[in-house]
N, C-alpha and C positions, 0 to 999 in steps of 0.2 A: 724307965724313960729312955734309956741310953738304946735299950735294944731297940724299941720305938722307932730312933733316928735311924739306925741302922741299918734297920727292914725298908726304912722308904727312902734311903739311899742305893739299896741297891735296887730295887725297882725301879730307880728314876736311870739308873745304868742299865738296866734291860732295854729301856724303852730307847734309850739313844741308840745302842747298838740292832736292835731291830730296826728304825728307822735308816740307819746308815745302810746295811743289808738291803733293805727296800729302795735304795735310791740305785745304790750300783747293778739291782739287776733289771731295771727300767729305763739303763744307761748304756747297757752292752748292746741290743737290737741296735740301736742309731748309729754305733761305732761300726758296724757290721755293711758291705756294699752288696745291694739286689744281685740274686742269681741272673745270666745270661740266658736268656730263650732260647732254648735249642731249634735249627731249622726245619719248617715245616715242608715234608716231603709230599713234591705235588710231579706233575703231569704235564706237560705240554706239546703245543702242536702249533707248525709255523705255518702263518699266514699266508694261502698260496692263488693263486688263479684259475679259473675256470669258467669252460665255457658254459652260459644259460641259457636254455631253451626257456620263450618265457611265456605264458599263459595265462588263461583263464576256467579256474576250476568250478564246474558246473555239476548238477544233476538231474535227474529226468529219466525218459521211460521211453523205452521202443513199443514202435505200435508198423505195423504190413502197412505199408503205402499204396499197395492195389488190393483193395478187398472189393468183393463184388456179392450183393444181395440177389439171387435168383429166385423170379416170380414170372410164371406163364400169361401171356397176353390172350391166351386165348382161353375160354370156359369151357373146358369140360372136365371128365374123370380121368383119372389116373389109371394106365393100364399097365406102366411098367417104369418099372426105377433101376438103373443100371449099378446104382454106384452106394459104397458106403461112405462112413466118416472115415477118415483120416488118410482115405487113398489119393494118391497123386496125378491130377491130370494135366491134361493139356488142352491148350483152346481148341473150341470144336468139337470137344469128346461128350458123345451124349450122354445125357444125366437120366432125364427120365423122357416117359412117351404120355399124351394125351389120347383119347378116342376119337378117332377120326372119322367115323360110320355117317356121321351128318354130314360133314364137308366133303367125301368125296362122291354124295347124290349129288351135292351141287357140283363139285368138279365133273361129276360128269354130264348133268344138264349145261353148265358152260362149254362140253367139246361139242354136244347137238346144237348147241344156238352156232358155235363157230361154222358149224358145216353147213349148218341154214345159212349163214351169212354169205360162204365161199359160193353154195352153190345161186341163192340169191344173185350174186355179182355179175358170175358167170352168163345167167339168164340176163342179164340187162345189159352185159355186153354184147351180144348175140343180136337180142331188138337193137341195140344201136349200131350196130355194122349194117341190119335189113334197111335201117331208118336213112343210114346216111347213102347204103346205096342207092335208095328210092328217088330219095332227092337228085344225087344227081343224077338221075335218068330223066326227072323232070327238067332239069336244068334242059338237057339237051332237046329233048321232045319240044322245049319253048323256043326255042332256037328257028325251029321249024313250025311254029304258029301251031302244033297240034292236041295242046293244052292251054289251058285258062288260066290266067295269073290264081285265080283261085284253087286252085289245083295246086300250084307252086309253095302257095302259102301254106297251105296246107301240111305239105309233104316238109317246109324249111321246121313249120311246129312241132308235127312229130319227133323232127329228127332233134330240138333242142328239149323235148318232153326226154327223148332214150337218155342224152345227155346227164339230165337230172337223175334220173332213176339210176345210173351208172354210178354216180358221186352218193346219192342216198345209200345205196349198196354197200360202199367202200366204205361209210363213216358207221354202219352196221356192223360190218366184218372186223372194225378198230374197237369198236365196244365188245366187240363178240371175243376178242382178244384179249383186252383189259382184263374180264373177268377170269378169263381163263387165268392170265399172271393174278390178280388178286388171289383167285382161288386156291394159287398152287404155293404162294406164298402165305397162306392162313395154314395150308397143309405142314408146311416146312415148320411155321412154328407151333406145332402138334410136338414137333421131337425138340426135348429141352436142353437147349447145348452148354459148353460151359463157355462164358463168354472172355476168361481170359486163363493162362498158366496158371496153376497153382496147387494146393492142398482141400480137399472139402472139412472144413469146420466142423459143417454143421449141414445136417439131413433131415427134413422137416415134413418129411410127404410119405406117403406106401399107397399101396395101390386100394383105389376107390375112392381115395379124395378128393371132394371137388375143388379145384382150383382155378384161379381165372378172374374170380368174380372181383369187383373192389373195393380195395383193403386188405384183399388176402392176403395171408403168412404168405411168411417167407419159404421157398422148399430148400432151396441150398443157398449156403454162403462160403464161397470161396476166398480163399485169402494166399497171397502170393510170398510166399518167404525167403525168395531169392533178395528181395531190396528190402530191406526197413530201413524206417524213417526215425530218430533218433531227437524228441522233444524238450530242451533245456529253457530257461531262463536263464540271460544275464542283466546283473544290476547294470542302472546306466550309467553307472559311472564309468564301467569298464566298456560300455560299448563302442568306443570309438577305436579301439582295436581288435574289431573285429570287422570280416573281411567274408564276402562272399568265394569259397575255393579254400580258404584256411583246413587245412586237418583237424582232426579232433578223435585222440586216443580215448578208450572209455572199459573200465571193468564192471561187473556185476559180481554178486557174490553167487547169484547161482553156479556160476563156473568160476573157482577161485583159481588164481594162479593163472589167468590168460588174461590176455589186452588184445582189443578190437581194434579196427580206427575206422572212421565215417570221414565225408566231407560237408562243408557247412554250403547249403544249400539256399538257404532263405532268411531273412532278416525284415523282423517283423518292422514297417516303420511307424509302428505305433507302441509308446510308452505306455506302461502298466499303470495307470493312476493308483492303485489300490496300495502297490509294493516298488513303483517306479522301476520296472525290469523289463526288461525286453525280450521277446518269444523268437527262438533262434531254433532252426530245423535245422536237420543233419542227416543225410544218404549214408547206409551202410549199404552200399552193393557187396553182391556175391555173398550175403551173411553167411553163416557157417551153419549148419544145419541145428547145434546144441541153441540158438539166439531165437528167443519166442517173443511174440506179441508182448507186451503188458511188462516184459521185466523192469525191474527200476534197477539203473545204473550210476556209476562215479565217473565223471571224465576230465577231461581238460584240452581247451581249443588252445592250440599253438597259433600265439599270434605274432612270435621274432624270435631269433637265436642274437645272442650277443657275445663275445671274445672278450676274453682278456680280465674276467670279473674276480674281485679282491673279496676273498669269503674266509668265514672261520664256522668252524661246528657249533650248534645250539649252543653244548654247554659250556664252550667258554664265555656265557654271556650270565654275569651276574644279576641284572636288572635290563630289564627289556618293555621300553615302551612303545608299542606298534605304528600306535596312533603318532606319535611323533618321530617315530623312525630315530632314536636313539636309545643308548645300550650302554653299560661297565662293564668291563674286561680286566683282566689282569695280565699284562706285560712284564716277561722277565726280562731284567739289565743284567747282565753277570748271574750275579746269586742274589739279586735283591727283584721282588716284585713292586710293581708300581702300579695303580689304580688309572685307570684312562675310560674317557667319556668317548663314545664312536656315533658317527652318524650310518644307520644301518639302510639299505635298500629290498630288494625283492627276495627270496626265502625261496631255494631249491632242495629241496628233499631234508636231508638232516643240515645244511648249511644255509648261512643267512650273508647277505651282501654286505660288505663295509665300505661305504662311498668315500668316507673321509675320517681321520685319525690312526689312519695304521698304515704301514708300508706291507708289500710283500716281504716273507720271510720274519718278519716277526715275529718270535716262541710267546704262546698265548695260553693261560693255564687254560686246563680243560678239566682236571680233577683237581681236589686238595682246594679249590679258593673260597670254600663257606672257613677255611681254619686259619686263613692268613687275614692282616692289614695291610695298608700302604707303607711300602718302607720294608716289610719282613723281610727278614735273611731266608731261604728258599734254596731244598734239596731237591733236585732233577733227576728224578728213577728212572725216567722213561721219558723220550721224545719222538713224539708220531711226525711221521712228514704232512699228513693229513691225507 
């Protein structure tokens, strides 16, 4: 009985001594002060100004401003073709020749009617020089009683009949002429010219084709690659800064690594129902010879330069909302960062406009701010001027 009590006294002394054990080390944490946050090493860049060039970024497609379809006004066959694809000419430079065998019987029946006509003339002025001296011979002969007023009248008829047949003569010899110019002008467009500067496209004819007729193909199509024409849309929100004479820089990726510029030429004044945007044309003169028909391009119309503008790089921007044009940053004081709300403006290359909440010169992090809070103590490895 005795060992009994003994055995369940000291058990009951284990259990207090392990519960004591148990409290003191569920009492030491609490007694203990949190470790200090060592500083997080970030990056900055101070807040500086610069000038904007500022715009409107567009896209679109050059297309030749002088292209010309070539088709023969006249019907017949093809007797000779001068020229291929992709050679260079100049206006005036003949292309190809039609058959001329039928037009110039009649060019030449038109020089026989003209000579009929001159020498017609000639004969009717002759009878009117006889006629008019006839008459007055009668004039004077009456004078002297030794003709008949009927004799007078006579000779006054004649002489206004030469008259007439003089004038018939002359309005003969003016048709007789006409056809001549008709003729030689049907002749001239027998040779097929080019009717402006440029490059032939496209060669659509060889010899024995008939052409002329209507409807017919097309034989050449020239296109002139000194000027293209440069075809954007802009939304209309932005169209009110835009300006007929504006510049308008533009790259293509077929030629990577160069920039063009055009000028703005045309503005359409009618709005795009479909997409509300506006159809804006662009002159590149003097293209460069690498710039074709059909490419599709990037550009941007310069529509003001502005001075003096408060910007910071992309990535000092924690939270960026476009549509409201505000943004978080983080500002270093000393060695402490601090959270700030910016009102943002227009976006030039890798930098964005701060219209309000920052001064120039301000250290703005630019690395390291996904690792800090507001308030953190903050290590400066590096400071960009920007």
């Amino acid at each position: 009985m005795k060992g009994r009590r003994l055995l369940g006294g000291i058990l009951t002394l284990w259990i207090i001594l392990c519960a004591g054990c148990s409290g003191q080390g569920s009492s030491s944490p609490q007694n203990e002060k949190p470790a200090t946050r060592a500083p997080v090493a970030i990056e900055v860049t101070k807040a500086r100004t610069m000038s904007v060039t500022e715009g409107v970024d567009v896209v679109g497609s050059l297309q030749p401003k002088f292209t010309a379809d070539v088709r023969s006004e006249y019907v017949g066959t093809v007797t000779e073709v001068y020229v291929t694809e992709w050679v260079r000419i100049k206006k005036g430079t003949p292309l190809a020749k039609i058959d001329t065998r039928e037009l110039e019987i009649i060019a030449q029946k038109a020089k026989s009617n003209l000579e009929n006509a001159k020498a017609s003339l000639l004969q009717a002025q002759v009878a009117g020089n006889r006629s008019e001296r006839e008459y007055q011979r009668l004039l004077k002969l009456k004078e002297y009683g030794l003709v008949t007023q009927q004799s007078l009248d006579e000779g006054a008829t004649e002489r206004e009949a030469s008259a007439a047949r003089i004038e018939a003569s002359k309005a003969q010899l003016k048709v007789a002429e006409e056809d001549i110019q008709f003729t030689q002008t049907r002749l001239a467009k027998t040779v097929i010219s080019a009717p402006i500067d440029g490059v032939v496209s496209l060669r659509n004819c060889n010899v024995g084709d008939l052409v002329g007729e209507i409807g017919a193909k097309c034989m050449f199509r020239l296109i002139n690659t000194r000027i293209l024409e440069l075809t954007v849309t802009v939304p209309s929100s932005e169209m009110g800064g835009i300006r007929i004479g504006q510049s308008l820089s533009f790259t293509t990726d077929a030629i990577p690594g160069k920039t063009f510029t055009g000028k703005v030429m045309f503005i359409n004044p009618v709005v795009n129902e479909a997409d509300r945007s506006v159809k804006v044309v662009a002159e590149v003169e003097k293209a460069a010879e690498e710039l074709k028909g059909g490419l599709y391009v990037k550009g941007r119309i310069i529509t003001g330069k502005r001075t003096d503008i408060l910007s910071v790089p992309r990535s000092a921007l924690l939270s960026w909302d476009v549509l409201s044009k505000k943004g978080d940053l983080f500002v270093v004081n000393g060695d402490v960062a601090h959270r700030r709300t910016v009102q943002t403006g227009s976006v030039v290359g890798d930098f964005v406009e701060i219209t309000s909440g920052l001064a120039a010169g301000d250290p703005v992090v630019t690395r390291g701010a996904f690792n800090i809070k507001d308030g953190d103590t903050v290590n400066i490895i590096q400071t960009n001027e920007g």
